[in-house]
C-alpha positions as CSV (number, residue, x, y, z in Angstrom):
1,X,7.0,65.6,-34.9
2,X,8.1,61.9,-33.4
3,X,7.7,59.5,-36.0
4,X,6.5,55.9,-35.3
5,X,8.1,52.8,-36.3
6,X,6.3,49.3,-35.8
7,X,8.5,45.9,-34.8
8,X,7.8,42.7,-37.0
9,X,9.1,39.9,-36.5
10,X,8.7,36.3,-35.3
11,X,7.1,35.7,-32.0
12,X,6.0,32.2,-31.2
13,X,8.0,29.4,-31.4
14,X,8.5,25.7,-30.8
15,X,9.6,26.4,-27.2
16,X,9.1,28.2,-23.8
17,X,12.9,29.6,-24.6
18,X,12.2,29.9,-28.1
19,X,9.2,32.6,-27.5
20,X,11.3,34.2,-24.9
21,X,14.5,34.7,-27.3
22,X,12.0,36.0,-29.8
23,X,10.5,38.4,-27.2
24,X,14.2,39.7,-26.8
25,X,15.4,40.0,-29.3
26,X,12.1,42.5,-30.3
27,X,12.6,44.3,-27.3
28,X,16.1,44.6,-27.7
29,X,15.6,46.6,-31.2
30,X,12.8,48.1,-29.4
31,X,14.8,50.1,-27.0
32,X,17.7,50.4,-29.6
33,X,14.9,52.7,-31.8
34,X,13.6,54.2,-28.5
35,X,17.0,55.6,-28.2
36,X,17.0,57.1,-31.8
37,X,14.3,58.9,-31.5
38,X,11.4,56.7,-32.9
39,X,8.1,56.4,-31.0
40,X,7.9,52.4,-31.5
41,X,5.5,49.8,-31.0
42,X,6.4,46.7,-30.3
43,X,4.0,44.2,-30.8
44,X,5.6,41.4,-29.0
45,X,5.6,43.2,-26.2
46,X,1.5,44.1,-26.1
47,X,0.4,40.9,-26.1
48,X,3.4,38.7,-24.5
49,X,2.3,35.7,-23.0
50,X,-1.5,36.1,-24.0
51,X,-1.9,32.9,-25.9
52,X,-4.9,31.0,-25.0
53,X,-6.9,34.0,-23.3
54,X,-8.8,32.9,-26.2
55,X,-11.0,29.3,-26.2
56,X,-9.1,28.4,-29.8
57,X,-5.8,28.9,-30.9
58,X,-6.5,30.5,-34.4
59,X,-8.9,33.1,-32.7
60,X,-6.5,34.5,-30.6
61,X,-3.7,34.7,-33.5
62,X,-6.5,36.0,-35.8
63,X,-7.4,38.6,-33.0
64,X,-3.5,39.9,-32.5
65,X,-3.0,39.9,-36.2
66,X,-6.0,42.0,-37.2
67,X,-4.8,44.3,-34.0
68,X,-1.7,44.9,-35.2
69,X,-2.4,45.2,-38.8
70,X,-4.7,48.3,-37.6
71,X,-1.8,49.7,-35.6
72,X,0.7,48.9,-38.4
73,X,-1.7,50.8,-40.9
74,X,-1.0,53.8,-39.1
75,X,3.1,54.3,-38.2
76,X,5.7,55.8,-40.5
77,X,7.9,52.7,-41.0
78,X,8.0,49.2,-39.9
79,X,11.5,47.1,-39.0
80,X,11.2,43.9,-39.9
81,X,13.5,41.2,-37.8
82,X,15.1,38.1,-39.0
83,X,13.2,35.1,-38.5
84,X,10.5,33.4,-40.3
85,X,7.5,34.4,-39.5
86,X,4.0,34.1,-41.2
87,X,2.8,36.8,-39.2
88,X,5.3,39.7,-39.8
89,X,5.6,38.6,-43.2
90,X,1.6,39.9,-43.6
91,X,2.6,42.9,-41.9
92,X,5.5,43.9,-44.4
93,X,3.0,43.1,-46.8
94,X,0.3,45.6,-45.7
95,X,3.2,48.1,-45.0
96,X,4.5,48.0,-48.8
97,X,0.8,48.2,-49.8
98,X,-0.2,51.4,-47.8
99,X,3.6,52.5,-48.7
100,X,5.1,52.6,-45.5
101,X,9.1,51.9,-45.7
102,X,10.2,48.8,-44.4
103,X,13.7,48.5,-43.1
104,X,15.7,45.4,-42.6
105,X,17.6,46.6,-39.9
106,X,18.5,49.0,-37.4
107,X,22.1,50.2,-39.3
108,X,19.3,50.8,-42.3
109,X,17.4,52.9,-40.0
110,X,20.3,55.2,-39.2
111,X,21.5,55.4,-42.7
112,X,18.7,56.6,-44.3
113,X,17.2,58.6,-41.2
């Protein structure tokens, strides 16, 4: 059976650029797990570019969150990507409370997988 593994990490930013690095850099370890053998989702890459389909600000981050805290609730691990970020920092936090492992890094992944 193909485990899943859930991306957390930061995804808005200051900047245009900012957002987009952060979008990379999730997709990047996104394909990286793809290529392991991991089903993944990748959060950033779901909703990309969707702020303000919503009339206020907090409602559309309050809508992603509780989506991917639903999706989180049900994968096998979660990698968690450098960067501050109130966001992923929730979902670690629901991970290590439903006990799903949550890895640091991909060299993590591979060591203990």
């Amino acid at each position: 059976m193909v485990k899943v593994i859930y991306v957390a990490g930061p995804y808005n930013s200051k900047t245009e650029w900012g957002l987009e690095i952060n979008l990379r850099k999730a997709e990047d370890a996104a394909r990286e797990l793809w290529k392991m053998g991991w089903a993944v989702i990748c959060p950033h890459k779901n909703t990309a570019h969707f702020g303000g389909l919503l009339d206020n600000p907090m409602e559309d981050r309050n809508m992603w969150l509780s989506g991917d805290l639903e999706i989180l609730s049900r994968c096998d691990a979660v990698l968690r990507l450098d960067g501050e970020s109130q966001g992923a920092d929730e979902e670690v936090k629901l991970a290590l409370e439903l006990g799903i492992p949550v890895y640091y890094s991909i060299e993590a992944i591979r060591r203990f997988n």
